[in-house]
C-alpha positions as CSV (number, residue, x, y, z in Angstrom):
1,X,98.8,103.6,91.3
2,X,99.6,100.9,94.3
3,X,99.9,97.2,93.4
4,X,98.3,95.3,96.1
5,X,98.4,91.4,96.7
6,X,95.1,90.1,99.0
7,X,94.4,93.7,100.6
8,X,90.9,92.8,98.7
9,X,90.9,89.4,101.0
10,X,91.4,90.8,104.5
11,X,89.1,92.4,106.6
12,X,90.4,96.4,107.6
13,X,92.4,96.3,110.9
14,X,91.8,99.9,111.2
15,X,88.5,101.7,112.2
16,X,86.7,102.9,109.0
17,X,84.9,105.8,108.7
18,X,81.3,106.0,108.5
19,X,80.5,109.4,108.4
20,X,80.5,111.5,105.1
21,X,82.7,114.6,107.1
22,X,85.4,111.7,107.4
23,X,85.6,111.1,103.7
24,X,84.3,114.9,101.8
25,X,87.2,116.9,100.5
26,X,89.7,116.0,97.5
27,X,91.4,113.0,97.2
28,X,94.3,112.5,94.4
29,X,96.0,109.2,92.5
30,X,99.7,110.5,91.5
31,X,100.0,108.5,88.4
32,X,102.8,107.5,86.1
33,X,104.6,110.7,84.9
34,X,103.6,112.6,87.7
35,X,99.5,112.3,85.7
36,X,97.3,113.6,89.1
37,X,93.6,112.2,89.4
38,X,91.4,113.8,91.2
39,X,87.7,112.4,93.2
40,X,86.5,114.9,95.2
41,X,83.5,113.9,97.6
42,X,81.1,116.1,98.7
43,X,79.3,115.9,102.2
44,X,75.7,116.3,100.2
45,X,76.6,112.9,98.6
46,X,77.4,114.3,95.0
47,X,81.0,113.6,93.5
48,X,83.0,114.7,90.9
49,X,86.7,113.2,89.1
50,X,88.8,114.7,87.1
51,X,91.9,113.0,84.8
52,X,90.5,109.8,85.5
53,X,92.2,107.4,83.0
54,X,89.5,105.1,81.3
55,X,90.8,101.6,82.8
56,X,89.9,102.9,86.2
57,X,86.0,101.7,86.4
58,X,86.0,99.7,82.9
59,X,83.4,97.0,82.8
60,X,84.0,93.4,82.0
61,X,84.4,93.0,78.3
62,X,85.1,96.4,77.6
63,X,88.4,96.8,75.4
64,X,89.6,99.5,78.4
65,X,89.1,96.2,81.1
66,X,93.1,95.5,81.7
67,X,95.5,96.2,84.1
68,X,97.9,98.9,82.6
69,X,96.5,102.2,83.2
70,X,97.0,104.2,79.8
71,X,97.4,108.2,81.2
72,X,96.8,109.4,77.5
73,X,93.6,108.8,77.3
74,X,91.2,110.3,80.6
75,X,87.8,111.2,81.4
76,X,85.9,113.4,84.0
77,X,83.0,111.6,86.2
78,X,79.9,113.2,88.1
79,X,77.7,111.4,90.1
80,X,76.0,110.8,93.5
81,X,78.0,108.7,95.8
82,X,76.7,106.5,99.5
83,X,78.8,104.2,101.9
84,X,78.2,100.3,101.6
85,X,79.4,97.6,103.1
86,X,80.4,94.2,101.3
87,X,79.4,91.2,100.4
88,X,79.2,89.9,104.2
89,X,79.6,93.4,105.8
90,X,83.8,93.4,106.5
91,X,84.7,95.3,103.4
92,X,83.2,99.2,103.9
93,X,83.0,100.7,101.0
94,X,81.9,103.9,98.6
95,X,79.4,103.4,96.1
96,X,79.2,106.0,93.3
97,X,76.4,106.1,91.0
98,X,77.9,107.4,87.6
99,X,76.0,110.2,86.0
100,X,74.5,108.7,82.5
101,X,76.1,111.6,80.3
102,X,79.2,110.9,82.1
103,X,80.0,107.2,80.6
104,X,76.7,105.7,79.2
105,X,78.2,102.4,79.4
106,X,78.6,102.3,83.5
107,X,76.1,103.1,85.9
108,X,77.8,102.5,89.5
109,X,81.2,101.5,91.1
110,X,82.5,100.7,94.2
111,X,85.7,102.1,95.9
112,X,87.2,100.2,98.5
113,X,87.5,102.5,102.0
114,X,90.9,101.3,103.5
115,X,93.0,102.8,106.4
116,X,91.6,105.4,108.5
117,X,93.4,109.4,109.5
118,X,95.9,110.5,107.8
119,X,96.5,106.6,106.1
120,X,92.9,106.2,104.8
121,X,93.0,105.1,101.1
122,X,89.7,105.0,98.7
123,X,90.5,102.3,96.1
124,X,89.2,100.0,93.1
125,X,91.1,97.6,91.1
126,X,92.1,98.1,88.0
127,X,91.3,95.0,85.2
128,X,90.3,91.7,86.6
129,X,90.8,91.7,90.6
130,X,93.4,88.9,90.6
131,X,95.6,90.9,89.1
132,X,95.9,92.6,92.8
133,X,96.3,96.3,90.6
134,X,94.9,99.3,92.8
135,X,94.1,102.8,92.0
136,X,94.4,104.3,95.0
137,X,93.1,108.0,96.1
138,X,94.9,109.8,99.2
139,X,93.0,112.3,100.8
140,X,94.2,116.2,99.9
């Protein structure tokens, strides 16, 4: 997990990808105690996640919306998964439609596409976004 002031606020300064080759393959969060996420994107648009503690895509008002990531308590995610772009177009990111069996309670979330190469991240904050916590996926 990376803590990240305005990185939410500022356009990219790198090229993002918008091709789903650039993105598919496994990406991984290292968390506390060595814990390892997993998101692994397919090219045909389908995802899956492994390990995935519950704060990461908690919905306002939920008891699991906060800031500290708890690794003891995890879920896997399935889904289908398209690019976006932001509210005025300058913040690319990936959209993933949550599976209904998966987590009844959430039906999409975005993941923030920053970097590009070998220093592309895919990330979404973690509790309310002022807190500037990121969960951030490398690629594998």
């Amino acid at each position: 997990m990376v803590l990240s002031g305005c990185s939410l606020l500022s356009a990219p300064q790198t090229p993002i990808p918008s091709t789903a080759s650039e993105v598919s393959g496994l990406w991984v969060d290292i968390g506390a105690g060595h814990q390892r996420a997993t998101l692994r994107l397919e090219a045909d648009g389908t995802f899956t996640a492994s390990n995935i503690p519950y704060e990461v895509f908690a919905y306002s008002g939920s008891p699991s919306f906060t800031s500290t990531v708890d690794w003891s308590r995890t879920r896997s995610l399935s889904g289908t998964w398209r690019f976006g772009d932001g509210r005025d177009g300058t913040y690319p990111f990936i959209d993933l439609r949550i599976a209904q069996q998966s987590v009844p309670t959430l039906g999409t979330a975005e993941m923030l596409i920053d970097g590009s190469g070998s220093r592309m991240t895919i990330e979404t904050p973690v509790g309310p976004i002022d807190d500037g916590v990121m969960f951030s996926f490398t690629h594998n």
